[in-house]
C-alpha positions in Angstrom: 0.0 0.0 0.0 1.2 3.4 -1.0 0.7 6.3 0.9 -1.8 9.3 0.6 0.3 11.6 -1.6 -1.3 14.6 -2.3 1.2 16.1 -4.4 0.0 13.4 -7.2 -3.6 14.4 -6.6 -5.3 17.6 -7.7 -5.9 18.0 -4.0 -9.8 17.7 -4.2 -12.3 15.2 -2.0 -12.6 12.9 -4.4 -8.9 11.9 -5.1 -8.9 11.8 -1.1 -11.4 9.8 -1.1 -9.8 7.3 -4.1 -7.1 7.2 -1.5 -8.9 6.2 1.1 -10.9 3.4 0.1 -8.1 2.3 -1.8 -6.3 1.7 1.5 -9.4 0.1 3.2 -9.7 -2.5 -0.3 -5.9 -3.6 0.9 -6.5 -4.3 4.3 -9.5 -5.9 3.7 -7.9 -8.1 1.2 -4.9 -9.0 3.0 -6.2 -9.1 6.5 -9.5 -9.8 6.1 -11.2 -6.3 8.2 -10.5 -2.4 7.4 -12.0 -2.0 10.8 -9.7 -0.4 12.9 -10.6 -1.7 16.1 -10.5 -5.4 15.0 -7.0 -4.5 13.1 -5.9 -3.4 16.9 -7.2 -6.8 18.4 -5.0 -8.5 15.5 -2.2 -7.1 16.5 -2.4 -7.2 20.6 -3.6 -11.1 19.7 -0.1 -11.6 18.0 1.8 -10.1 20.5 0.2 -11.8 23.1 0.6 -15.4 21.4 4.3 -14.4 21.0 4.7 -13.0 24.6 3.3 -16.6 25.4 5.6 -18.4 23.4 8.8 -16.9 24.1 7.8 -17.8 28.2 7.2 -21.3 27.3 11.0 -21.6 26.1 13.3 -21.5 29.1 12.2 -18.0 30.6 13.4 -16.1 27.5 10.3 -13.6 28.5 13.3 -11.9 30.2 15.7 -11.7 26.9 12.5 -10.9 24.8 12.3 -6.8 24.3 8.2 -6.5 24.1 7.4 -3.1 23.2 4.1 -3.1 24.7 1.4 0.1 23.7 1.2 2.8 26.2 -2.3 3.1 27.5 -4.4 6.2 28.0 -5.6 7.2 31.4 
């Protein structure tokens, strides 16, 4: 997926738009959702299940840098 590039774009809703829902076809194509929230839960999911397996293999949980997402509040 490219990014929004304006400069190639006359600029106008329409070619914003183009970009957008070009972006949303990708995801949805190669990860199944656009949704944002479910893309989240992907993610977490994948870090979780390698959090998981990297304990499971002779305490390397200590050797393993997880970068984990700061939360609000």
């Amino acid at each position: 997926m490219q990014p929004i590039n304006l400069a190639n774009h006359d600029g106008s809703l329409e070619a914003q738009l183009i970009d957008l829902y070009r972006g949303q076809s990708f995801l949805l194509s190669r990860l199944g959702t656009s949704d944002p929230s479910q893309l989240v839960a992907l993610v977490e999911g994948l870090q979780e299940q390698l959090v998981a397996i990297y304990s499971e293999s002779d305490g390397a949980l200590g050797r393993l840098p997880v970068c984990r997402p700061k939360t609000a509040g």
